[in-house]
C-alpha angles and dihedrals in degrees: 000000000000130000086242096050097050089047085052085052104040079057087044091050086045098058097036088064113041085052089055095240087128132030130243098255086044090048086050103051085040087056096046094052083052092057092051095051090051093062088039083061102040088054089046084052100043093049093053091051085051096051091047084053094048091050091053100045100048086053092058095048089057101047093053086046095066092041115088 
């Protein structure tokens, strides 16, 4: 799930409940699955980011290594 995605769906709890469509404890389960998936997301994020690093950064060991 995107960034994008859980801030759509933090506007779409918020006005489920003040118009009464959910109830508190459901707003806040709702809310705290949201929470997690952000992390969920974040890490997802942050590792690609890594790989791509890695990536980069093993092909420029190599490369230095054969040139001499």
């Amino acid at each position: 799930m995107s960034i994008n995605v859980i801030e759509q769906s933090i506007a779409d709890y918020n006005y489920a409940f003040e118009q009464g469509q959910i109830s508190k404890d459901e707003y806040i389960s709702l809310m705290q699955g949201l929470e997690i998936e952000k992390i969920v997301t974040m890490n997802a994020e942050e590792l690609q980011k890594k790989e791509q690093l890695n990536t980069y950064i093993n092909a420029a060991i190599s490369a230095a290594s054969l040139a001499v």
